[in-house]
C-alpha positions as CSV (number, residue, x, y, z in Angstrom):
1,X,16.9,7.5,-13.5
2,X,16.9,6.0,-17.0
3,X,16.7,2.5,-15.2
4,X,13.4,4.1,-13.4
5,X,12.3,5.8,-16.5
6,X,12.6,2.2,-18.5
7,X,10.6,0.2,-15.3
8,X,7.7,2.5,-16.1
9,X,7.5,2.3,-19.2
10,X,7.6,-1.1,-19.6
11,X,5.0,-1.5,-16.6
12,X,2.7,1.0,-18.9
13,X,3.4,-1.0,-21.9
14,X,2.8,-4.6,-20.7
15,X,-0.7,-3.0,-19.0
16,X,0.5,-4.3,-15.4
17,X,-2.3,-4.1,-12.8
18,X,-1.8,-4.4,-9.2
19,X,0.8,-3.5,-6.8
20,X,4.5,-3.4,-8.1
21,X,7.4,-2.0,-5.8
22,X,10.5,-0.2,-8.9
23,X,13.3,-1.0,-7.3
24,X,16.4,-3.4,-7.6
25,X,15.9,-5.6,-4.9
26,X,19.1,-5.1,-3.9
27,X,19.4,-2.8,-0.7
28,X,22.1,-0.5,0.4
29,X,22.6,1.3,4.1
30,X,22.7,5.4,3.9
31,X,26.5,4.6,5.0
32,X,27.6,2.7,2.3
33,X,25.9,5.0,0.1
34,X,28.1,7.9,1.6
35,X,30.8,6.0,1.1
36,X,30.2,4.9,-2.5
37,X,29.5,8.8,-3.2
38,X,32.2,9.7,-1.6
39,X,35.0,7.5,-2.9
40,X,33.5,8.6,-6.6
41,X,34.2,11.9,-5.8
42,X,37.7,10.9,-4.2
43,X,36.9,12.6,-0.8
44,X,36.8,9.6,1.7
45,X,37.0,12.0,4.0
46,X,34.0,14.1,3.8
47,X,32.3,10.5,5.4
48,X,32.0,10.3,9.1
49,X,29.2,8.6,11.1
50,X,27.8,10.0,14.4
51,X,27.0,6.8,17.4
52,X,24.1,5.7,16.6
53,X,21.7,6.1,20.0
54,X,20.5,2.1,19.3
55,X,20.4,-0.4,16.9
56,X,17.7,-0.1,14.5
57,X,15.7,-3.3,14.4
58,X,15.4,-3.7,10.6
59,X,18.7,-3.3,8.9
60,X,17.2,-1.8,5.5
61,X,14.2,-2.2,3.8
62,X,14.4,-4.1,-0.2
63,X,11.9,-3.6,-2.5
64,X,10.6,-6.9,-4.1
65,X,11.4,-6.5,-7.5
66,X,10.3,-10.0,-8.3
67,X,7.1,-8.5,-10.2
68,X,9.2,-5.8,-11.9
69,X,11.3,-9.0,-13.3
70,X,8.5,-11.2,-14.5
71,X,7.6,-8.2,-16.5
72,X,11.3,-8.5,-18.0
73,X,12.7,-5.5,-16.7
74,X,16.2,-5.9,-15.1
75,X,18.4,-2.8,-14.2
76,X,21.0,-1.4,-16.7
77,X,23.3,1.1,-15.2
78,X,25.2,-0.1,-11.5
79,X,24.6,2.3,-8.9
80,X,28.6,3.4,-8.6
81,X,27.9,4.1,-12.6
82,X,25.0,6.0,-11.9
83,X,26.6,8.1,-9.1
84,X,29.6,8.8,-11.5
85,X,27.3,9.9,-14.2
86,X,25.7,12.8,-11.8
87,X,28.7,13.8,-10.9
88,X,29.7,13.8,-14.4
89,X,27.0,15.9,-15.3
90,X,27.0,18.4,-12.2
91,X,30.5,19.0,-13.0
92,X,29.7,20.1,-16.9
């Protein structure tokens, strides 16, 4: 969230107009996201996938952060450090 919270800030500060997609760029399937969770909570079992009735045509949708960047915002915290820091704080 603090990598979101920064992305708007800095879009308020530099006055952007227009369109501008906050987001990495980088994308990530709902599995792998399980599994990342998951593995950061040391349950690789709690993961299991149901068959899929057909292949989605697009794979995942990516932001295009490339107007984010020529702002100069970039992304600070990973997404595994991110998920360990929720978990961190759900715990406490």
């Amino acid at each position: 969230i603090r990598d979101l919270a920064d992305a708007l800030l800095l879009v308020t500060e530099r006055r952007f107009h227009g369109c501008i997609n906050l987001g990495t760029g980088a994308g990530i399937t709902v599995r792998a996201l399980a599994q990342m969770l998951a593995g950061a909570l040391d349950r690789m079992g709690l993961v299991t996938e149901a068959p899929s009735p057909e292949r989605d045509p697009f794979d995942f949708v990516v932001a295009d952060a490339s107007r984010l960047r020529s702002i100069g915002w970039h992304p600070r915290v990973s997404l595994s450090e991110g998920l360990r820091e929720l978990i961190g704080s759900l715990r406490a």
